[in-house]
LOFIFI-156813 format. One record per residue (C-alpha): residue in one letter; y negated, x, z negated. Coordinates in steps of 0.25 Angstrom, whole numbers, plus 5000, padded with zeros to 4 digits. Layout:
BEGIN
   mimi     py     px     pz
      A      Y      X      Z
...
END
This chain:
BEGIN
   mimi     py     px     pz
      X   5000   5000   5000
      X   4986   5006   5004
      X   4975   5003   4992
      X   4960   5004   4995
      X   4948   5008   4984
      X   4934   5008   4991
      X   4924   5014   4986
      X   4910   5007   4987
      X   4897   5012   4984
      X   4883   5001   4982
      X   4872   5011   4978
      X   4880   5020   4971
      X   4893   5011   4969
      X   4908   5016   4971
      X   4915   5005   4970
      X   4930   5007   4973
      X   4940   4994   4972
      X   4955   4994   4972
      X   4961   4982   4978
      X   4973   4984   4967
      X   4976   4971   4958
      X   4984   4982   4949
      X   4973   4992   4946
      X   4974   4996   4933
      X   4965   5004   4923
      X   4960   5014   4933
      X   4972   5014   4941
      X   4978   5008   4954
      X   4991   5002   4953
      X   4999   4995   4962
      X   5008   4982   4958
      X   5023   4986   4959
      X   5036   4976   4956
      X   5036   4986   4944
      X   5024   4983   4940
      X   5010   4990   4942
      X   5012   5005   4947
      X   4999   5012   4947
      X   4994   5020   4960
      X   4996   5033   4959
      X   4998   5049   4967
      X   5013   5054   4964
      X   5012   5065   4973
      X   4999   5076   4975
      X   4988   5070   4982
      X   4987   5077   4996
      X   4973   5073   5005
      X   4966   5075   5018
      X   4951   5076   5018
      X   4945   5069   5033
      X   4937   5080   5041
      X   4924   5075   5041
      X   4911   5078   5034
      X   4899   5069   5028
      X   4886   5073   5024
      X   4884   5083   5015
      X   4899   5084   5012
      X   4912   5091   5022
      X   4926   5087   5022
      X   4928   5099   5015
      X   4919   5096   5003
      X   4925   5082   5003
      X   4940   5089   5000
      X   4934   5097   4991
      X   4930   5083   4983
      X   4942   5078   4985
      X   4950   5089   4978
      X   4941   5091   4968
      X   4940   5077   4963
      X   4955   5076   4964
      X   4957   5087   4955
      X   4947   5080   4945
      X   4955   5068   4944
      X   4968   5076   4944
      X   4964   5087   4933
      X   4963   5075   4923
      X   4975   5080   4913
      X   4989   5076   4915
      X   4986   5071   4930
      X   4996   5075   4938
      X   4992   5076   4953
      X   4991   5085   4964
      X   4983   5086   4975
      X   4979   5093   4988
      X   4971   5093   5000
      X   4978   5093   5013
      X   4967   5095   5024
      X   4956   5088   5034
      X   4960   5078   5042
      X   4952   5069   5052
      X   4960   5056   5047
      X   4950   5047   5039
      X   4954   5041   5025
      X   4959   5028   5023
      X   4969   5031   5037
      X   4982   5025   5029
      X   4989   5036   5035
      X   4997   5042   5024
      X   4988   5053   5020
      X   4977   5054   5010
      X   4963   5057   5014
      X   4949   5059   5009
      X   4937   5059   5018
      X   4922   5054   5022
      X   4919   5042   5031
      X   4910   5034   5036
      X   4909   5019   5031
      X   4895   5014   5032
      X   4899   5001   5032
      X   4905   5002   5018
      X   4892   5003   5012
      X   4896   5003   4998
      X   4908   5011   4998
      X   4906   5027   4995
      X   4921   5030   4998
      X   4935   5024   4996
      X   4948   5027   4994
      X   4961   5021   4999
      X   4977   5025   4994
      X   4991   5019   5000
      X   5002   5019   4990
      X   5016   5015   4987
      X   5016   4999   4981
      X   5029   5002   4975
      X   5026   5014   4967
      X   5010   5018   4966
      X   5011   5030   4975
      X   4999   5033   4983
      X   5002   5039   4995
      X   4989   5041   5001
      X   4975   5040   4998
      X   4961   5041   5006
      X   4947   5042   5000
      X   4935   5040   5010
      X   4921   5043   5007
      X   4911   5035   5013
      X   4899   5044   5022
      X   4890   5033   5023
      X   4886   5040   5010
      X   4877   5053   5007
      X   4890   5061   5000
      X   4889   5075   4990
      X   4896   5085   4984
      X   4885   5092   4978
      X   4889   5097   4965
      X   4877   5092   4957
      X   4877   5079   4966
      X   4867   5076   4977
      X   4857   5065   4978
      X   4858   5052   4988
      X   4873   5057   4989
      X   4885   5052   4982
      X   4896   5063   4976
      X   4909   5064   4983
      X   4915   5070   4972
      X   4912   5059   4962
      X   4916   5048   4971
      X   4928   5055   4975
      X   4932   5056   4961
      X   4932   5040   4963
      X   4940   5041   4974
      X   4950   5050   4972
      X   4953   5044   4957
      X   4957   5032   4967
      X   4964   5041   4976
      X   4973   5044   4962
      X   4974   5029   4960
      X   4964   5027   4950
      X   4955   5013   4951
      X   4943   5008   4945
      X   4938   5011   4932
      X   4926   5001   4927
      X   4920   5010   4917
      X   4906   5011   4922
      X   4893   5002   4922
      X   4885   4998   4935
      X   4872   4988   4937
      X   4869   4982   4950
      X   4861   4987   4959
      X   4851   4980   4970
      X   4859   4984   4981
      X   4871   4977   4975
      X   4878   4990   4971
      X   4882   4993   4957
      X   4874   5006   4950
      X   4882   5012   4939
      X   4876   5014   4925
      X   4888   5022   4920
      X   4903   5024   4921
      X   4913   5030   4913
      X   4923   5033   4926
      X   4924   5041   4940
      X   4932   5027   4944
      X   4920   5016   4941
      X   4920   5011   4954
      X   4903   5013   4954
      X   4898   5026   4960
      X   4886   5034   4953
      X   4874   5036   4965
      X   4874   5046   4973
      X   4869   5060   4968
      X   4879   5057   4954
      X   4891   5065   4951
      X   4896   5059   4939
      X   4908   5055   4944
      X   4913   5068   4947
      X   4919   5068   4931
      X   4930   5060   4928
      X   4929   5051   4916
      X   4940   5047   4906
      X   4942   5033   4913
      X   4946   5042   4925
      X   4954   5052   4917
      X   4962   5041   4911
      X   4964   5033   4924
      X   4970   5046   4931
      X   4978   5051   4918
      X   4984   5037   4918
      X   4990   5038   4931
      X   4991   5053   4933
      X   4996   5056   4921
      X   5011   5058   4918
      X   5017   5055   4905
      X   5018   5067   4899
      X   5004   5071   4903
      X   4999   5056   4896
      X   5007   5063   4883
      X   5001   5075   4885
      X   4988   5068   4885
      X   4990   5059   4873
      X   4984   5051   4881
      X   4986   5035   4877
      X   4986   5019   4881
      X   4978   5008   4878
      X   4983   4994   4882
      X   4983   4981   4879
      X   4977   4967   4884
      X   4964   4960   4889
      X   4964   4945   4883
      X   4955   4933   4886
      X   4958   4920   4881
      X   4972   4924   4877
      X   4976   4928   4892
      X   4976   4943   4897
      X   4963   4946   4905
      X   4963   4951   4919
      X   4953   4964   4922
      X   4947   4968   4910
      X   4939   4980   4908
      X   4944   4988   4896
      X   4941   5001   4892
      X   4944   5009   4880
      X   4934   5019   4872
      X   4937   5032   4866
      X   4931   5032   4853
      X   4931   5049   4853
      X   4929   5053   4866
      X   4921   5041   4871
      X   4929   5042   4884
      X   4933   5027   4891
      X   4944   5023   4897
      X   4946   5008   4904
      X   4957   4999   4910
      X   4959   4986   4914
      X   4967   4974   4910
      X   4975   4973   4923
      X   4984   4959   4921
      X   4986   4946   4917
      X   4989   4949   4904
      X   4975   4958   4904
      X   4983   4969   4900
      X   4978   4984   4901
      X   4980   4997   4899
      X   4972   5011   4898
      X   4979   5024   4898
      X   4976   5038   4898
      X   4968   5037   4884
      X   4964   5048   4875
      X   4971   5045   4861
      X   4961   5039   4850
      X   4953   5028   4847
      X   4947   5018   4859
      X   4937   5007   4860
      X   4944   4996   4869
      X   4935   4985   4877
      X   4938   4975   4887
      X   4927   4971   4896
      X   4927   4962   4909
      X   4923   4967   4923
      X   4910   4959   4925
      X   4901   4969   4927
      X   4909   4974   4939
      X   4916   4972   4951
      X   4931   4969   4949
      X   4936   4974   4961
      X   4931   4986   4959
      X   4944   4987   4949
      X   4953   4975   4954
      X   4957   4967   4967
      X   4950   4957   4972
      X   4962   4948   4968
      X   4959   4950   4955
      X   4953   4939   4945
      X   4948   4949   4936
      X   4943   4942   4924
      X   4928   4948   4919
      X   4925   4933   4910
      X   4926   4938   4895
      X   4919   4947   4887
      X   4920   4963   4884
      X   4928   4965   4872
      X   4931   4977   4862
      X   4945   4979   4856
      X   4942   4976   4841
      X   4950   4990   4836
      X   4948   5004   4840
      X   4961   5008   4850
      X   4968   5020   4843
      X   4976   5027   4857
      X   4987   5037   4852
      X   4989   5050   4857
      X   5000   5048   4869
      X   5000   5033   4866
      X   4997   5019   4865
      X   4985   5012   4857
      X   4990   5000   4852
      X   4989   4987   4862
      X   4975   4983   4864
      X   4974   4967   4867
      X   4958   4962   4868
      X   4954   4950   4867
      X   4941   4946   4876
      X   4934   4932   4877
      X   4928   4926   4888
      X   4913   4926   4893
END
């Protein structure tokens, strides 16, 4: 099956949706008679780079991107991935041709969309088998180090994109307000894979945030490595009226490090799950997607339910070392 997340851009917007009803958390995942496999590289990533330049950046400095952001995602610990670049090629991204690959092209009538990526990948088991990342030249593109004004920064959006190359989704830890061309202008986020871009001339994005850290470790990561980690699990339900709530927003504090991990509750029975913890003591909220375009995060199928009121669990989260806090069930009310 081949899955498509565009990127799109309204003055300074990166909006990337995944038509997945089974995303999860950060992750991608596909609906097996097993149950929900998630999305995922089980051999090293190898990709072509299209011969063809852009203004102010070369094929050559777009490789050199490329490899460098995927070394960032991968150099989280416990990630277990390789990858390598194979060579230029005048194929185009998004050629369903077996073969992953990265490149510039020019797609003015997308006029909100910065770049996208696309990945085909076993239905049965998760496994991508390719995957393609195309960056949009109808916009002023940099890899300055410092950033350059009037120019967005390929290195932070590729950062973006790759994390959906490794089958990360969305993550909606950030804050936007409109703007009046109808875009979104973001007031801060906590992760690489909010689906709003900062302006051009920001490099921000080049650092990956815990959200991202967690996403990646909770798929990369073997068990062994988790252990190795002591990393630990938060899990529990969403519950309105006494039925589990679809699509809610929850996210989980550190109370040491102040780093802040989200999921979402991805079922009928608004049960969710958030991985890849640092052990310790954790605030847990639940809020609705209102303030936010939901298929930024979820299919257009989906009757995500955004009518009930943000809610805190009422007790500090205690995550063991290597384990699991105890269940968390939170009971929201209706607007």
């Amino acid at each position: 099956m081949r899955r498509s997340i565009a990127a799109a851009l309204g003055v300074g917007a990166l909006i990337a949706g995944a038509a997945s009803t089974t995303q999860a958390y950060l992750k991608l995942g596909t609906l097996t008679p097993n149950g929900v496999v998630g999305v995922r590289w089980t051999r090293p990533i190898e990709y072509f780079v299209t011969n063809r330049d852009t203004d102010g950046v070369t094929a050559p400095q777009l490789q050199a991107t490329i490899d460098r952001v995927l070394s960032n995602w991968i150099s989280v610990p416990g990630v277990e991935l390789t990858h390598a670049f194979v060579g230029f090629t005048g194929t185009e991204p998004f050629a369903a041709d077996g073969v992953s690959v990265v490149g510039f092209r020019s797609r003015p009538e997308l006029e909100r969309t910065l770049a996208a990526a696309t990945f085909e990948f076993d239905e049965l088991t998760g496994q991508i088998i390719e995957s393609d990342i195309f960056f949009n030249t109808a916009f002023a593109w940099s890899t300055a180090d410092g950033g350059q004004a009037g120019r967005y920064d390929l290195e932070s959006v590729g950062l973006h994109e790759v994390g959906h190359l490794l089958g990360l989704g969305h993550s909606a830890l950030g804050e936007t307000e409109m703007t009046s061309s109808g875009g979104r202008r973001v007031l801060g986020k906590r992760a690489v894979m909010f689906p709003i871009a900062y302006p051009p001339g920001n490099i921000e994005d080049r650092t990956l945030e815990a959200d991202d850290r967690a996403g990646i470790g909770d798929i990369y990561q073997s068990r062994a490595a988790a252990v190795a980690a002591g990393t630990g699990t938060i899990s529990g339900r969403v519950i309105l009226n006494g039925v589990g709530l679809f699509g809610a927003h929850i996210t989980a504090f550190h109370t040491t490090s102040g780093d802040m991990i989200s999921g979402f509750s991805l079922n009928a029975g608004g049960e969710f799950a958030i991985g890849s913890l640092a052990p310790g003591l954790y605030v847990v909220r639940v809020e609705p997607l209102d303030d936010a375009d939901a298929t930024s995060f979820f299919g257009e199928e989906d009757s995500v339910n955004a009518d009930f009121k943000p809610a805190y669990y009422p007790k500090l989260v205690a995550v063991p070392r290597g384990g699991s806090g105890p269940r968390v069930d939170i009971q929201v009310v209706g607007k």
